[in-house]
C-alpha positions in Angstrom: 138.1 94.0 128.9 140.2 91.8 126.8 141.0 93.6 123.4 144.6 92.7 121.5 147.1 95.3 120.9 148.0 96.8 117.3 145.3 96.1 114.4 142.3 94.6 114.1 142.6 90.9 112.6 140.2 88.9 111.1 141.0 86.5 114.0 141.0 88.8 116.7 138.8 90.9 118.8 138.4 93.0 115.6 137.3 90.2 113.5 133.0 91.1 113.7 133.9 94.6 113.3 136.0 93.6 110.1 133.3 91.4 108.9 130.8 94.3 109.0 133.1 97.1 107.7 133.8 94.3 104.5 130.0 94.2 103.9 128.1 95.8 101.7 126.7 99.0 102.4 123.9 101.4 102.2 126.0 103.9 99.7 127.8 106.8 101.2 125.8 110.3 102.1 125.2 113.0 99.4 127.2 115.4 100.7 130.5 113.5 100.9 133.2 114.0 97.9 132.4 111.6 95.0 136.0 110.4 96.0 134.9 109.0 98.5 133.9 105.9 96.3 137.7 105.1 95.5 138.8 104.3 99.0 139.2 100.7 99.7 139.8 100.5 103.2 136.9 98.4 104.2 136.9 100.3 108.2 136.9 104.1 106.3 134.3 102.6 103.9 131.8 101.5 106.8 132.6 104.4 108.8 132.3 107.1 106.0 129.2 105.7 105.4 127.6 106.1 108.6 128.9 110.2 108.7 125.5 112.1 109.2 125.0 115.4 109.7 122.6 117.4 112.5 121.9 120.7 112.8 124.3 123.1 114.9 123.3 126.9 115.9 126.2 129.1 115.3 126.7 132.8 115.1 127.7 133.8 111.7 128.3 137.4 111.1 126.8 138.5 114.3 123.1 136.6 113.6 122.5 133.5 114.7 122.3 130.6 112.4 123.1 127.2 112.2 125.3 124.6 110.8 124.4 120.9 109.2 127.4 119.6 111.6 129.1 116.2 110.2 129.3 113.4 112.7 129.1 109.7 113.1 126.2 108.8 116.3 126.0 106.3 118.2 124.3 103.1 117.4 124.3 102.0 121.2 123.2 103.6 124.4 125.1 102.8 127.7 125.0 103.3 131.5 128.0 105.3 131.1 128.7 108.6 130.0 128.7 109.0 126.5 132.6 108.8 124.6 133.2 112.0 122.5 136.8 112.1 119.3 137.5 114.7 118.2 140.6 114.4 115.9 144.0 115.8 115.1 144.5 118.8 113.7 143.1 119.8 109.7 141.7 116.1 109.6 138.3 114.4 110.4 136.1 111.7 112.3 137.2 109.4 109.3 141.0 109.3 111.8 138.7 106.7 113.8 138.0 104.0 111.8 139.8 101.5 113.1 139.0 102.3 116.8 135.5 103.4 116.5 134.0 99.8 115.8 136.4 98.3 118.5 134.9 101.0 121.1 131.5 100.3 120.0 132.3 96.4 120.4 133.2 97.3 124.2 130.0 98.2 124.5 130.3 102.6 124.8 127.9 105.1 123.6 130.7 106.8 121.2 130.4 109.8 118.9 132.8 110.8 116.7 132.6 114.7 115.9 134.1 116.8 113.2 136.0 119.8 114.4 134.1 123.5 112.9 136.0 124.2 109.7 137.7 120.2 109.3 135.5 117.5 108.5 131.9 117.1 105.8 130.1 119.9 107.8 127.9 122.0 105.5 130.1 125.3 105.6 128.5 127.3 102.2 127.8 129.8 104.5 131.6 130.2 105.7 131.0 130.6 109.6 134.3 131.9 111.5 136.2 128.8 112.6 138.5 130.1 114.8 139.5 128.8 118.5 136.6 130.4 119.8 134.0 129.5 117.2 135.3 125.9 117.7 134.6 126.2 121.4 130.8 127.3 120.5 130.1 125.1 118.0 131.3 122.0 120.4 129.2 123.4 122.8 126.4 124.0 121.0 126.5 120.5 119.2 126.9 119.1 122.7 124.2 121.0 124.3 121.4 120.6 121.3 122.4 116.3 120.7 124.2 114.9 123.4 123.5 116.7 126.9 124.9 114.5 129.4 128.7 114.6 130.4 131.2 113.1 128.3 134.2 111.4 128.2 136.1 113.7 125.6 139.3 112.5 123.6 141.5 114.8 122.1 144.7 113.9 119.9 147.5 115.7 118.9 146.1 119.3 118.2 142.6 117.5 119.2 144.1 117.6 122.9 144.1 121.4 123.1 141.1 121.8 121.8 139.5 119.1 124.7 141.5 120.7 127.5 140.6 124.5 126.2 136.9 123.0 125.8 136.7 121.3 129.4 138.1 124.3 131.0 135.4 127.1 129.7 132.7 124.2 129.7 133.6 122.1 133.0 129.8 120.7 133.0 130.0 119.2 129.7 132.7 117.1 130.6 133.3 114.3 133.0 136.9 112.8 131.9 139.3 113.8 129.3 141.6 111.2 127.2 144.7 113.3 125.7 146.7 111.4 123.2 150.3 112.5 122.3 148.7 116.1 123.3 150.0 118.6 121.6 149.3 121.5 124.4 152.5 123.1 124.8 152.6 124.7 121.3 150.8 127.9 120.1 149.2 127.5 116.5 150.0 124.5 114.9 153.7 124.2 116.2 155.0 121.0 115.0 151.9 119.5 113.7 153.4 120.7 110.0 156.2 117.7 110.6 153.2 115.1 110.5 153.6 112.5 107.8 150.2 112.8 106.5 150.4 110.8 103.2 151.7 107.5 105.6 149.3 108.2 108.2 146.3 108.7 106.4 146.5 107.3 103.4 143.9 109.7 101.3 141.3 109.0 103.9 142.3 112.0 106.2 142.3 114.4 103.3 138.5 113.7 101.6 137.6 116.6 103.3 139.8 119.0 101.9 138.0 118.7 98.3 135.1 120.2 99.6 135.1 124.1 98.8 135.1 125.8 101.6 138.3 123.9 103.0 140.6 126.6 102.6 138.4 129.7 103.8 137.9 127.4 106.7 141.3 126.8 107.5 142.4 130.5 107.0 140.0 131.5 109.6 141.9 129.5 112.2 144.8 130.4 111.4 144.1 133.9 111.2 142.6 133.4 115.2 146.0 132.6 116.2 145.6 128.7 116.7 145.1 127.1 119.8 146.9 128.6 123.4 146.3 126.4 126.2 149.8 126.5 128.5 147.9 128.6 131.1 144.4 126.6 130.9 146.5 122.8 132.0 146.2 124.2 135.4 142.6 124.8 135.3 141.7 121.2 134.1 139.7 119.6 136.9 138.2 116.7 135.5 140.2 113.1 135.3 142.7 113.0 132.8 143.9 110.0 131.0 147.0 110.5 129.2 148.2 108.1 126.6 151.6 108.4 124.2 153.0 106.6 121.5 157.2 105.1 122.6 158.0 106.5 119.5 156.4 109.9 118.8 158.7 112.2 117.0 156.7 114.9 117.1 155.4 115.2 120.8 157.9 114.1 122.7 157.9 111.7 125.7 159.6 114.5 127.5 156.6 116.8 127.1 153.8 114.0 128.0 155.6 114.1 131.4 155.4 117.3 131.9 151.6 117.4 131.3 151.8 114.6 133.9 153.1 116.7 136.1 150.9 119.5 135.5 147.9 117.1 136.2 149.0 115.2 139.5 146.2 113.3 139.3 146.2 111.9 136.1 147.1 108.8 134.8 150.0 108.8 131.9 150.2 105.6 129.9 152.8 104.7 127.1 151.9 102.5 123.7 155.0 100.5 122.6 155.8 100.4 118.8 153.9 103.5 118.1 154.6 106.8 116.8 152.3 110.0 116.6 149.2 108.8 115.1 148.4 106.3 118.1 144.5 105.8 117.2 145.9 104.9 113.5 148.5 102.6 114.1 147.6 100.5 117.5 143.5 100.9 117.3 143.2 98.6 120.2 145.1 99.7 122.3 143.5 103.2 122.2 140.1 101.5 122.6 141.3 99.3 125.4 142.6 102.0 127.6 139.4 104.1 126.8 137.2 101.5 127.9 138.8 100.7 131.2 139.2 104.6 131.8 135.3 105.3 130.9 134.2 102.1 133.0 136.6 103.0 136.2 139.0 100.6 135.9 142.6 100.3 136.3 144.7 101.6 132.8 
């Protein structure tokens, strides 16, 4: 696979996913804020307007229910396991804009999933969204729409919730991509330091206008936040794990560790990059994807 490092240029690998995210669209769902119409990024544009959402059984209040679960699907099948993003932490599937077309482009089935209580999902009936009601929902989302094994890739905070998913549902998942993983923290740890108005640049917080955002996000943190020291040991799938040279919030001193704590994965660094990896250097997060998911060497 020959895709360039940093962004996507009009020149470049990028340059038919640029041209087709600059085009004109179809509109933007219903159920997305209205504010959605003032972002000019032509890559959140195409992507926001491909957000859908599917229905999701959930427990809520001790019945079962269900929840219209935002997500963008794929518009290819493949011979290889389906690609699963989840995204960092208090953020949504909008964090893959850039990437997502340059994965499609390398020719992977990819879905791009919003995280229970982040995201556009349809929460009027405020379901729990704590670790454990995360776990479910993932589960149930993958059980009901995707059911076959997929290559799941967590960053930052996303990390812990891939590793505490493949862990508790080991046949769901074939390989797991952790990028600047946050895994060694309980709760949110350093995630507060995130510069979010440089890294996403109003795009990551659409969601929050929605009005269940804050009930939503009270429930996790009420559950504690994600845990997952003791699961690392437990992870038995085939790990990929990828770090930016100039994270200062994860440091490179901790990627190693994981490394460590997963003999058999593969650790590979990002130069000129800091936290946000799938923001800044789209394809080079697409390029070691692709190789990983296709068995080739990162």
């Amino acid at each position: 696979m020959a895709l360039a490092w940093g962004r996507p240029r009009a020149a470049g690998p990028g340059a038919a996913a640029a041209r087709r995210a600059a085009g004109p669209g179809d509109g933007f769902p219903s159920f997305l804020p209205k504010e959605v119409e003032k972002i000019k990024d032509p890559f959140a544009r195409r992507l926001a307007q491909k957000i859908e959402r599917v229905p999701v059984p959930v427990q809520i209040e001790s019945s079962d229910g269900w929840v219209m679960s935002s997500c963008v699907k794929p518009s290819i099948r493949s011979n290889n396991n389906p690609v699963v993003l989840l995204h960092c932490f208090d953020s949504s599937c909008l964090e893959w804009r850039h990437a997502y077309p340059l994965l499609e482009e390398a020719g992977l089935e990819v879905w791009a999933v919003d995280v229970l209580g982040w995201g556009f999902s349809d929460l009027e009936k405020r379901p729990p969204c704590g670790v454990s009601s995360k776990r479910h929902h993932l589960y149930q989302l993958w059980k009901t729409h995707i059911r076959r094994p997929m290559v799941l890739v967590g960053p930052s905070l996303g990390a812990a919730a891939a590793i505490d998913f493949a862990v508790n549902h080991s046949e769901a998942v074939e390989k797991l991509v952790l990028i600047n993983g946050c895994v060694y923290e309980e709760g949110t740890g350093q995630l507060a330091k995130v510069p979010k108005l440089v890294a996403y640049a109003g795009v990551g917080r659409l969601h929050c206008l929605l009005p269940w955002w804050k009930d939503a996000s009270v429930s996790f943190m009420r559950s504690g936040g994600y845990n997952v020291v003791d699961q690392i040991k437990e992870v038995k799938q085939k790990v990929l794990i990828v770090y930016g040279e100039h994270d200062r919030i994860i440091t490179k001193k901790l990627q190693v560790r994981l490394h460590c704590e997963l003999p058999s994965a593969i650790i590979r660094q990002v130069p000129d990059c800091g936290h946000l990896l799938h923001v800044e250097k789209p394809n080079a997060i697409a390029n070691l994807i692709a190789d990983f998911v296709q068995g080739s060497n990162c």
